[in-house]
C-alpha positions as CSV (number, residue, x, y, z in Angstrom):
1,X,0.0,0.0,0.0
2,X,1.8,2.8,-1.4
3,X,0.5,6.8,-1.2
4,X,-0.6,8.6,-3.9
5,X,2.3,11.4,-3.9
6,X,5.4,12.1,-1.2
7,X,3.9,14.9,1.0
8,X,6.3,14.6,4.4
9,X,6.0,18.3,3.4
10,X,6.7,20.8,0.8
11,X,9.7,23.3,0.9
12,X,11.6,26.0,0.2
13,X,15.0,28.2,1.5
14,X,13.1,31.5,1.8
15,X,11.1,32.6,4.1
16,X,9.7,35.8,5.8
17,X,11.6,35.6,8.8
18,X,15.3,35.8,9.7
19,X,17.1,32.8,10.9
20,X,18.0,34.7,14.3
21,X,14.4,34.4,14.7
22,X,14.8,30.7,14.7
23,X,18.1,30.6,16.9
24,X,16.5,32.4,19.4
25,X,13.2,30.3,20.1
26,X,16.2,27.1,19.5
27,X,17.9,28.7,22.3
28,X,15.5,29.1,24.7
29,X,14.0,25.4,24.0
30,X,17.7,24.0,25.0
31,X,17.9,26.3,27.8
32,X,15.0,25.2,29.5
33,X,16.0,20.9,28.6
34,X,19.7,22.2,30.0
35,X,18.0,22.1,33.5
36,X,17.1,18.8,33.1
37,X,20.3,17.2,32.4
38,X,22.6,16.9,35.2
39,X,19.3,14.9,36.4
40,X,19.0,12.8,33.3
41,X,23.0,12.3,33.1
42,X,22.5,10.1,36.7
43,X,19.3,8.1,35.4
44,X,21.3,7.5,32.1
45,X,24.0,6.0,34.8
46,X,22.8,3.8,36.7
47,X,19.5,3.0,34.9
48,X,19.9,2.5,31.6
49,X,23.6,3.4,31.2
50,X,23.1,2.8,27.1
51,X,20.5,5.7,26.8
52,X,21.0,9.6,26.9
53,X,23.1,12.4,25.0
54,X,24.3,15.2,27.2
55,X,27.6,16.1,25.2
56,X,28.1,17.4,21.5
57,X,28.7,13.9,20.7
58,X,26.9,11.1,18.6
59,X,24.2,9.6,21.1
60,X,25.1,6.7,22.8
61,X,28.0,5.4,20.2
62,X,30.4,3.4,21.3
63,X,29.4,4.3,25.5
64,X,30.5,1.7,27.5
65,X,29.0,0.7,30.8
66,X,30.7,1.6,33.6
67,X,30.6,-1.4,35.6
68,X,32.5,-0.1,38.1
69,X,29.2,1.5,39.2
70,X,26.7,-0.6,37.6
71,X,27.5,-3.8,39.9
72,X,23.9,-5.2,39.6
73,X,21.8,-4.8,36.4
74,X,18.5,-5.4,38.0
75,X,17.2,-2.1,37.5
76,X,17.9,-2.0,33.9
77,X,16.5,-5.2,33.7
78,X,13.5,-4.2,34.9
79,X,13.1,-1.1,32.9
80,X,13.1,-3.4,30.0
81,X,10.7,-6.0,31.3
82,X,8.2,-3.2,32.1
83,X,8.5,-1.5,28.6
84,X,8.3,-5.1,26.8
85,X,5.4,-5.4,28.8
86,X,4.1,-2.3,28.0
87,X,4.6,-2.8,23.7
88,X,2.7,-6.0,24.3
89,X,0.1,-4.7,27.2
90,X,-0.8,-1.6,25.0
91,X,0.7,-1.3,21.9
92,X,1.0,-5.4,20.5
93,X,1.6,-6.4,16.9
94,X,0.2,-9.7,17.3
95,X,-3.1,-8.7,18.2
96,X,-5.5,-5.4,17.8
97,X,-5.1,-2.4,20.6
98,X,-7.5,0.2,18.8
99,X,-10.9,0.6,17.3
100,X,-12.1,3.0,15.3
101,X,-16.0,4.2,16.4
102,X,-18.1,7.3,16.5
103,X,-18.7,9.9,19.3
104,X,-23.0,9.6,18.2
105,X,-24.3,6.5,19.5
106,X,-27.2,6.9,17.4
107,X,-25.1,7.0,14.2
108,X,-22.7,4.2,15.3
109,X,-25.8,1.5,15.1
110,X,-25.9,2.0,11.5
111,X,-24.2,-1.4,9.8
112,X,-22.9,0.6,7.2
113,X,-20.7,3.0,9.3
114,X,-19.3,0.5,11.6
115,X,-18.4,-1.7,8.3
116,X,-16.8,1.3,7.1
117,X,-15.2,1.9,10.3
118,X,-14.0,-2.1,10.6
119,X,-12.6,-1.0,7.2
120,X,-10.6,1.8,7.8
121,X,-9.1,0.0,11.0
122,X,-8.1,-2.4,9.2
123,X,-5.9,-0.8,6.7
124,X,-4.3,1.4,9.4
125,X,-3.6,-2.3,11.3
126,X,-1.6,-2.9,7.6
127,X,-0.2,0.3,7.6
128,X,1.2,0.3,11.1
129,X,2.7,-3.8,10.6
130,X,4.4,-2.5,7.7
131,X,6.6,0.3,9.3
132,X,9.1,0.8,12.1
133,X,6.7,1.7,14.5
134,X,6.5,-1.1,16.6
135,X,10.2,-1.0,17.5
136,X,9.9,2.9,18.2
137,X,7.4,1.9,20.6
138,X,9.5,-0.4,22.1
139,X,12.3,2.7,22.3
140,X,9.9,5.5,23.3
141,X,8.5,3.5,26.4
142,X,12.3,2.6,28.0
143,X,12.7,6.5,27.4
144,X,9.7,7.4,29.6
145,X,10.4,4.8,32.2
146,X,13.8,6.0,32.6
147,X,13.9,9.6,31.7
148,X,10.1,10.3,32.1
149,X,9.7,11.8,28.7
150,X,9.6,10.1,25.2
151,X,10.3,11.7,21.7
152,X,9.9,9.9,17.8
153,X,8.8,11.8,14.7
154,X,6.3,10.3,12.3
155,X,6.5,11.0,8.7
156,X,5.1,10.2,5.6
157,X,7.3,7.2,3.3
158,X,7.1,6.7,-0.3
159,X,7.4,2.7,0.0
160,X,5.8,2.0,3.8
161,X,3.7,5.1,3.8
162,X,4.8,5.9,7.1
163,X,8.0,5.7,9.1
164,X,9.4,7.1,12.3
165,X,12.4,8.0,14.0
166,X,13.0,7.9,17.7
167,X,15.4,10.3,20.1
168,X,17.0,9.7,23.3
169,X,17.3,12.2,26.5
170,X,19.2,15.2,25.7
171,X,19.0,14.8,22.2
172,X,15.7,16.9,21.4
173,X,14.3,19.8,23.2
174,X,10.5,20.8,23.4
175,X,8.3,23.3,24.7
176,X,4.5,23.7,25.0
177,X,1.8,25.9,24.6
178,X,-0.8,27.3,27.2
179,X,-2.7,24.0,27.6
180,X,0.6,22.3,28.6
181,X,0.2,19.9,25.3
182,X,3.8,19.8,23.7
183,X,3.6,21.7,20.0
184,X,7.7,22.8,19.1
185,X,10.4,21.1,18.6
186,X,14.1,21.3,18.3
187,X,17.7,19.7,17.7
188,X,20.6,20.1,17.0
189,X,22.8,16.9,15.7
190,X,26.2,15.8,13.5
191,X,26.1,16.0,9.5
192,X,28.7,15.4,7.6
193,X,29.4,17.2,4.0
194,X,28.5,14.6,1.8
195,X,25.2,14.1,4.1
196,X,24.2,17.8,4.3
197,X,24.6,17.9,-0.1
198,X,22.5,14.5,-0.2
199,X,19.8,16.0,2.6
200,X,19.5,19.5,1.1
201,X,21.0,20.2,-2.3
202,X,24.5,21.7,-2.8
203,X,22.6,24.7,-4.0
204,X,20.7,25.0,-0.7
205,X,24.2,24.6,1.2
206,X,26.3,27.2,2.8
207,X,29.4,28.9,1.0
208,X,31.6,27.2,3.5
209,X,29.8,23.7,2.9
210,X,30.0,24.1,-0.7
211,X,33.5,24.8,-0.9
212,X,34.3,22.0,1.6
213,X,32.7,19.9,-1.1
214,X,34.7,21.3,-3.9
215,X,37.6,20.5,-2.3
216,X,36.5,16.8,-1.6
217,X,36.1,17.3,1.9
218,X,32.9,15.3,2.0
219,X,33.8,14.1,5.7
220,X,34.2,18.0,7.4
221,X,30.9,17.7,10.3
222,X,28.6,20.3,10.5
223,X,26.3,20.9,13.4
224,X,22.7,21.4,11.6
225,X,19.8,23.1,13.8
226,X,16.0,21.9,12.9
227,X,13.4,23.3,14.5
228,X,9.5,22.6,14.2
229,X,7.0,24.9,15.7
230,X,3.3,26.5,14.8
231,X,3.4,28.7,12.4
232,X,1.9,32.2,13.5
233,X,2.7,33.9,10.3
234,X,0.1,31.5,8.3
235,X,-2.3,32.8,5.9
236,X,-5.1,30.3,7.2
237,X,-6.9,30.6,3.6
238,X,-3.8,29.4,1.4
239,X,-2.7,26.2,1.2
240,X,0.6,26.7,0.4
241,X,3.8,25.0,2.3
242,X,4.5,28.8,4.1
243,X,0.8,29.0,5.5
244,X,0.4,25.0,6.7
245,X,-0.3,25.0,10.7
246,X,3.4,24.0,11.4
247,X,6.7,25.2,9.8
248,X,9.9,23.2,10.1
249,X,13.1,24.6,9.4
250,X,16.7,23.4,9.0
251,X,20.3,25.3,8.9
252,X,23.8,25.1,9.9
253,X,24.5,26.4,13.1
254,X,26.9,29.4,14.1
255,X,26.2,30.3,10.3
256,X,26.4,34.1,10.3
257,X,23.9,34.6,7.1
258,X,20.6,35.8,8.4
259,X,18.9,34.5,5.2
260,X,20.5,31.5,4.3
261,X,18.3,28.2,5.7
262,X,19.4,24.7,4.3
263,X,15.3,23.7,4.3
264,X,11.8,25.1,4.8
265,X,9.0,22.8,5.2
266,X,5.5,23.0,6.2
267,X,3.6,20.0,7.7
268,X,-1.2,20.3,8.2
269,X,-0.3,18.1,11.5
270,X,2.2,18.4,14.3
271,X,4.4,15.3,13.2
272,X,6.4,14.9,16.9
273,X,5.1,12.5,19.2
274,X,6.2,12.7,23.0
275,X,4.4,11.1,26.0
276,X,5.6,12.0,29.4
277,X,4.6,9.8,32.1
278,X,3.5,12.5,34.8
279,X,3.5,16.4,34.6
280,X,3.3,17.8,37.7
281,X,2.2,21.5,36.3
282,X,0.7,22.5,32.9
283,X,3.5,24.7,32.6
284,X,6.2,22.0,33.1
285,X,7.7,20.6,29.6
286,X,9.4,17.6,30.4
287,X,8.4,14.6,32.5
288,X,9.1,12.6,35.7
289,X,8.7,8.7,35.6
290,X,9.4,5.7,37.7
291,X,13.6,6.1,37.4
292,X,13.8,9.3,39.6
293,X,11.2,7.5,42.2
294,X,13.9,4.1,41.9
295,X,17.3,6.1,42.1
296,X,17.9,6.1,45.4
297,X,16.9,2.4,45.3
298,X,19.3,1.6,42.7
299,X,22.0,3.3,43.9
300,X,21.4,1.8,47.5
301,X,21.5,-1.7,45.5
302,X,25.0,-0.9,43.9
303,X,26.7,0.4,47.0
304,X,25.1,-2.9,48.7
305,X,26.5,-4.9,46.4
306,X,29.8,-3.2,46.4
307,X,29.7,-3.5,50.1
308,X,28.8,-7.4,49.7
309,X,31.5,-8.1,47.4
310,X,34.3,-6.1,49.4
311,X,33.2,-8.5,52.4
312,X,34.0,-11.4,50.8
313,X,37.1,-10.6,49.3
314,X,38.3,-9.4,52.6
315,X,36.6,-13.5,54.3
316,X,38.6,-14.9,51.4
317,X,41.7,-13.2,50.7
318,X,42.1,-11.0,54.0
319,X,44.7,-7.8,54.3
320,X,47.9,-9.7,55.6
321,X,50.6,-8.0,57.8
322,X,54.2,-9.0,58.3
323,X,57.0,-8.4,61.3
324,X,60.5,-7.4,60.6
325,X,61.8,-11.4,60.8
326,X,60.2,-11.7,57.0
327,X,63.0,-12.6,54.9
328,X,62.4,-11.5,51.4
329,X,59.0,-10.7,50.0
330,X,56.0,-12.3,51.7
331,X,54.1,-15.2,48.8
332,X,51.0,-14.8,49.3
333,X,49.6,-17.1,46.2
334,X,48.2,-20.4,47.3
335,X,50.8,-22.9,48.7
336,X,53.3,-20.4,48.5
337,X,56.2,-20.5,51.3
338,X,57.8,-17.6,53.2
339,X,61.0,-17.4,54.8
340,X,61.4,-16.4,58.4
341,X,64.7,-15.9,60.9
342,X,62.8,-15.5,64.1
343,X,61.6,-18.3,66.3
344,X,59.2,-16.7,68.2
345,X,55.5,-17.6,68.0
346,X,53.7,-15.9,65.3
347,X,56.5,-14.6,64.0
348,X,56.1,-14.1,60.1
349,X,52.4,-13.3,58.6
350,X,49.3,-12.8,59.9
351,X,46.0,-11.2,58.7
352,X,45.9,-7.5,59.7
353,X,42.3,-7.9,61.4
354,X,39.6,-10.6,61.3
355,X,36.2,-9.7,60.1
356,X,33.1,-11.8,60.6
357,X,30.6,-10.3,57.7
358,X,26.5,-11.9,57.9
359,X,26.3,-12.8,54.2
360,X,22.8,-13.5,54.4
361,X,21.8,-10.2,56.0
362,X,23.6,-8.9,52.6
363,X,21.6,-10.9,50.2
364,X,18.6,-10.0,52.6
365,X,19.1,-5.8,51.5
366,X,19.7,-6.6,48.4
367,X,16.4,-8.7,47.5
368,X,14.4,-6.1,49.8
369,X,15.9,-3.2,47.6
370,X,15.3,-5.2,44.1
371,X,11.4,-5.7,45.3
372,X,11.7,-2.1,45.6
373,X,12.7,-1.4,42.4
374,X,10.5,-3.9,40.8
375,X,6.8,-2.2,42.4
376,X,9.1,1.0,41.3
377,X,8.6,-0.1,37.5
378,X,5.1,-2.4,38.3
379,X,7.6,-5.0,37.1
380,X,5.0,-8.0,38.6
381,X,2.0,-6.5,36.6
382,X,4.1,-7.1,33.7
383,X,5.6,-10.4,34.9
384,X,1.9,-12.0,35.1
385,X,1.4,-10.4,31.6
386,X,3.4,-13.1,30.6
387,X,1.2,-15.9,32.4
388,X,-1.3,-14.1,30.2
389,X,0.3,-14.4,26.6
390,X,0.7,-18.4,27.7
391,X,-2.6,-18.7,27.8
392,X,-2.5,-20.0,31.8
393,X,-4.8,-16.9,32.8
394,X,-7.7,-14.8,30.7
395,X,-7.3,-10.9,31.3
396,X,-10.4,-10.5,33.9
397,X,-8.2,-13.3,36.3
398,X,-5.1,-11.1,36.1
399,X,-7.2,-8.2,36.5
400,X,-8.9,-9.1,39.6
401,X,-5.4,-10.3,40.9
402,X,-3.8,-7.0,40.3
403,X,-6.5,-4.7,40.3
404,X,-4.8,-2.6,42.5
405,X,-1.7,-2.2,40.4
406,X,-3.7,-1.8,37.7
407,X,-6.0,1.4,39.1
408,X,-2.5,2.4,40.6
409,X,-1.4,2.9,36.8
410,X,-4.9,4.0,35.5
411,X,-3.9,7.8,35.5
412,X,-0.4,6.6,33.8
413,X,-1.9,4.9,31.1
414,X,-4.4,7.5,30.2
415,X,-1.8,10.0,29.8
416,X,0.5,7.6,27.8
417,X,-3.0,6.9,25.6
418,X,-3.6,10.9,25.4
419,X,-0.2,11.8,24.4
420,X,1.0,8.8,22.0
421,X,-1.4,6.4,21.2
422,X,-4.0,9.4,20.1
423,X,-1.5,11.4,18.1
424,X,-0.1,8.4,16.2
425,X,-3.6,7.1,15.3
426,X,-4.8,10.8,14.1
427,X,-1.2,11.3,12.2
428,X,-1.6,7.7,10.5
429,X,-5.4,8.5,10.0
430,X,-4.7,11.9,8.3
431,X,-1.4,10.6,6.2
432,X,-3.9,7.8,4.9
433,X,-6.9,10.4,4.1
434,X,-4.5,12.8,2.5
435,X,-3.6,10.0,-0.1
436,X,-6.7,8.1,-0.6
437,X,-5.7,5.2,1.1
438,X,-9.3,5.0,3.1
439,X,-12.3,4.1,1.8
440,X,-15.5,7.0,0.9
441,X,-17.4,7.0,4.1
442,X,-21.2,6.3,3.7
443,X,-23.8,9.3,3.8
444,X,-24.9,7.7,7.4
445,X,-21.2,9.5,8.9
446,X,-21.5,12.7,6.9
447,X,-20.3,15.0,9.9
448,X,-20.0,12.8,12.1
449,X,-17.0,12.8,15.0
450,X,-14.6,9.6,14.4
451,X,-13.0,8.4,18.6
452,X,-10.7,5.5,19.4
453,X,-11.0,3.1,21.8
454,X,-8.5,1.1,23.2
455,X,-8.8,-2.7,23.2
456,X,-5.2,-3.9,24.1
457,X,-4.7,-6.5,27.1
458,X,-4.2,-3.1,29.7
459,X,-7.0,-1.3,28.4
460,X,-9.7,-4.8,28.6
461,X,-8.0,-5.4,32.3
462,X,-9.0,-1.8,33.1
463,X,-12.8,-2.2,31.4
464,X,-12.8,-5.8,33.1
465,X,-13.0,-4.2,36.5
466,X,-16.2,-1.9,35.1
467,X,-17.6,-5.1,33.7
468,X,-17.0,-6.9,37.3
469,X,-19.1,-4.4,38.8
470,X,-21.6,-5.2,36.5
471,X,-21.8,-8.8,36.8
472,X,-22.1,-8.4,40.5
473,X,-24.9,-6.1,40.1
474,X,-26.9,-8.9,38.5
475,X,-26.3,-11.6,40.1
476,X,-27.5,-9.7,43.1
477,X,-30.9,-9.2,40.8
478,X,-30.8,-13.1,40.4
479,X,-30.7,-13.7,43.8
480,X,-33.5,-11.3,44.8
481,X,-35.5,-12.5,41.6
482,X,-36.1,-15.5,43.4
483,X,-38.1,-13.6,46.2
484,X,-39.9,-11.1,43.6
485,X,-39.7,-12.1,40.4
486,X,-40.7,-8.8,38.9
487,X,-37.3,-7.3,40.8
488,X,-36.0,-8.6,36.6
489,X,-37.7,-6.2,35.0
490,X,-35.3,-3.3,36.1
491,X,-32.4,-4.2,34.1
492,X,-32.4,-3.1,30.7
493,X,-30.8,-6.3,28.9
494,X,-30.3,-5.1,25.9
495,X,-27.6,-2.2,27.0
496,X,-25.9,-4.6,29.6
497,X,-24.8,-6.9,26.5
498,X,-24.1,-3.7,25.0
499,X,-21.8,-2.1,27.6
500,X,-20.3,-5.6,28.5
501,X,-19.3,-6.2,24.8
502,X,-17.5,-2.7,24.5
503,X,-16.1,-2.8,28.1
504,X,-14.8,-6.7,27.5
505,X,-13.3,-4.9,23.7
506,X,-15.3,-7.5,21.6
507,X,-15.4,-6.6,17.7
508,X,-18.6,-4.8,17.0
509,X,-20.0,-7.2,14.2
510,X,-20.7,-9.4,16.7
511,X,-23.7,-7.1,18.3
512,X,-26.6,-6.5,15.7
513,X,-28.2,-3.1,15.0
514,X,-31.5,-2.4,16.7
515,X,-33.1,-2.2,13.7
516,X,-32.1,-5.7,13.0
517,X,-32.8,-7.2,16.4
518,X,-36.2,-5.3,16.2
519,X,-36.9,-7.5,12.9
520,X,-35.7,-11.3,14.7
521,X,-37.4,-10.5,17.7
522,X,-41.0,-9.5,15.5
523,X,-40.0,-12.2,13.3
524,X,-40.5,-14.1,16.3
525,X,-43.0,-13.0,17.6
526,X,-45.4,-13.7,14.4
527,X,-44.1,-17.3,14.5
528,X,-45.0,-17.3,18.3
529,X,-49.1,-15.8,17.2
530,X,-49.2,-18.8,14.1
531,X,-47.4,-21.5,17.1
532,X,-50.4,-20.7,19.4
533,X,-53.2,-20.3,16.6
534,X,-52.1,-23.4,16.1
535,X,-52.3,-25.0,19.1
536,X,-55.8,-23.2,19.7
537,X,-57.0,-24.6,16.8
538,X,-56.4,-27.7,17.4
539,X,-59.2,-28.9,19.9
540,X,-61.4,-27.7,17.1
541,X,-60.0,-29.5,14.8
542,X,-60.1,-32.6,16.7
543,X,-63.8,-32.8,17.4
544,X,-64.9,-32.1,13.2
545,X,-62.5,-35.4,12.9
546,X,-64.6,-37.2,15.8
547,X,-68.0,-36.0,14.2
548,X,-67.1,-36.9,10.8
549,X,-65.9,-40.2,12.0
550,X,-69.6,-40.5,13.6
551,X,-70.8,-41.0,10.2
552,X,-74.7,-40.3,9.6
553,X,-75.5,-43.7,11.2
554,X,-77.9,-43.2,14.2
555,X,-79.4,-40.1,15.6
556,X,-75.9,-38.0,15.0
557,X,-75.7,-34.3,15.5
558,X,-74.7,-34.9,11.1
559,X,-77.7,-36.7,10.0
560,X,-79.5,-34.1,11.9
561,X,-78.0,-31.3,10.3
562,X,-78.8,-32.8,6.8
563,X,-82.1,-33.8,7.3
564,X,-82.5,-30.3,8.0
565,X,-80.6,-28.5,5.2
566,X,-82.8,-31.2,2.8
């Protein structure tokens, strides 16, 4: 499935305003992410030591781990487990996590728009399988649960229609507007020469750039600026790349030409995705997640285990001390001799002090502070989502098991749902409706408001709780049916099925349209009348048979009747 034309966005190297413009807004955007990265830089240490740029250079290549400080990998572990759990929980390529339905309830029981709707879903579904995006998922969610805040772009592709690119901590900078809802964003990374004439044109390029490729300097890096941010100078009635909703553009920085931009682009939809897992204040851009809540944890954990493993060396291989009648150096490799001259007692080596260290009281802090760590991350919600994916336990089981885990991350996964899982669904849906790639939607959804609801493993553990309550409700109203029977007649069947079927996340073909259950159920009630006219009929019936059995022999009631018609 392939769009129509290549629209990631049109551009152009001229624009009304001057680049200082650009580098100041840049500026401040990095300025306000610079407070966050002495912070970041210790998260990036000891949690997930692999992650996070805070230096000029490439992000993350060729970092080592410094396991001088990371002794124990639990922690990392963990953050790993939970975001595996959360691809699979929320976001899983291996089964449907959205559904496509309409804010009119009225309009949603037409069979033609939810066909339509089933439709469209399911050529997003293809869209989505054939891109990256499961992987940045994967990426985006070990950001947040380390760093608290997530970053990826999504643009348009010419062979997978989409395709994204994720950033770590450092890397980016953002800002919001006055709702809080993150709308700009900026970076500033590494080009080479030959990759700044291949990205932009040598036309587009600086003087400098250009001559550094005349001279076959096609290695000479460049730091290159982009910034994406609304665009207040649009012209709301032209359609052009200058007056879409968003601008984005690129250029070299320190260049000292006011004019001179390597790339203008315009994009209809805001094309940066980045969840945060909690915001304290509207006004506050980045996000706090479960690694600054497990740092002190961790870092009790290493210094734990540093302690642990200094105790044992000392059981093992103590600090030795020799007296003056050593001759020689002392060998202290197994089965080694040394010399002495002295025969007094003791004489020769000795260990400096004796320790007596509780091992188990070691391994007791350590296992205390990794459970920490673990209901840090809800590591065990994820651990029984595995039991799950075996198939040893349905979703409502795990959900009445950990339904206090799971209310505990209710207000996380909303957010996560707002700020991600929405914008990707509305960027994929508008990429697709830009290039024809969904169906004509029937004249039953003219005007009508298109919503998503969630249906991934989290989100049915989360209904299962609503649909709990529900089922307790009536089998309270069997049990008092059996004292008043007429106690039935207040629930309203029909919208129990109803809110049980969307609540448990079932498709919506399997629920018929009142108009159609109106037509079995008067079907069946017109077989019901002919059953019991029928049945009522039949007596009658019986005794014409018994009287024409009779025959006219006798004094019948038949003979009668003929002599009388004669």
């Amino acid at each position: 499935m392939k769009p129509r034309m290549y629209k990631e966005g049109q551009h152009s190297t001229h624009v009304s305003s001057k680049k200082d413009e650009f580098d100041k807004r840049f500026e401040s955007m990095k300025s306000e992410a610079e407070q966050y990265s002495a912070s970041w830089g210790s998260l990036s240490t000891y949690l997930n030591p692999t992650r996070g740029q805070f230096d000029d250079t490439t992000p993350t290549r060729g970092k080592m781990i410094d396991h001088k400080i990371i002794l124990d990998s639990h922690a990392t572990n963990s953050i790993r487990k939970t975001a595996s759990g959360l691809n699979s929980g929320i976001t899983s390529k291996s089964r449907p996590w959205f559904r496509l339905i309409l804010a009119d309830e009225e309009q949603m029981q037409f069979s033609t728009a939810r066909a339509w709707l089933d439709e469209a879903q399911k050529r997003m579904y293809t869209v989505l399988e054939g891109s990256n995006i499961y992987g940045t998922f994967q990426n985006t969610y070990e950001e947040v649960l380390t760093f608290g805040t997530g970053c990826f772009i999504l643009l348009e592709d010419e062979d997978t229609v989409i395709r994204t690119r994720n950033f770590t901590a450092g890397e980016y900078y953002l800002s919001v507007d006055q709702k809080g809802v993150v709308n700009s964003f900026g970076r500033e990374f590494p080009m080479t020469v030959s990759q700044i004439i291949d990205s932009f044109g040598y036309e587009n390029c600086t003087p400098e750039i250009q001559a550094q490729w005349d001279n076959n300097k096609v290695d000479q890096v460049f730091r290159v600026r982009h910034l994406i941010e609304p665009n207040k100078q649009r012209n709301a009635m032209m359609d052009d790349f200058k007056n879409m909703p968003y601008r984005s553009a690129y250029w070299v920085a320190g260049d000292k030409n006011a004019d001179n931009f390597l790339d203008v682009r315009g994009y209809k939809r805001f094309p940066v995705v980045a969840p945060r897992w909690s915001v304290p204040t509207t006004d506050i851009v980045y996000g706090y997640g479960p690694g600054w809540d497990a740092l002190g944890d961790v870092k009790e954990l290493q210094k734990t285990k540093y302690d642990k493993l200094l105790a044992q060396e000392k059981l093992h291989n103590p600090p030795m001390q020799s007296d003056a009648h050593v001759e020689g150096h002392a060998n202290l490799l197994p089965g080694g001799v040394t010399k002495t001259t002295a025969n007094v007692p003791n004489a020769g080596l000795r260990p400096a002090y004796q320790i007596n260290p509780s091992m188990e009281s070691f391994i007791e802090i350590i296992n205390s502070t990794k459970q920490a760590i673990d209901k840090h991350f809800f590591t065990d919600l994820f651990t029984m989502l595995a039991v799950l994916d075996r198939g040893e336990m349905t979703a409502r089981e795990v959900a009445s098991r950990e339904q206090e885990r799971i209310m505990l991350m209710g207000p996380i996964l909303n957010q996560l749902d707002e700020e991600m899982l929405s914008k990707v669904i509305e960027l994929v849906f508008g990429i697709m409706l830009d290039n024809g790639l969904l169906p004509p939607p029937p004249e039953e959804m003219q005007g009508a408001e298109i919503k998503v609801q969630y249906i991934s493993v989290l989100a049915q553990m989360q209904r299962s709780i609503g649909s709990q309550t529900i089922e307790k409700v009536l089998a309270f109203v069997g049990g008092i049916a059996q004292l008043a029977p007429e106690a039935i007649d207040i629930v309203n069947w029909d919208e129990t099925v109803r809110q049980v079927s969307e609540m448990e996340g079932a498709p919506s073909k399997i629920i018929n349209d009142p108009v159609i259950v109106d037509q079995i159920r008067e079907a069946r009630a017109k077989q019901q009348q002919q059953q019991m006219a029928l049945e009522s009929a039949e007596p009658v019936t019986k005794s014409v048979k018994n009287l024409a059995d009779a025959g006219m022999e006798g004094d019948s009631v038949l003979k009668r009747a003929s002599q009388a018609m004669q």
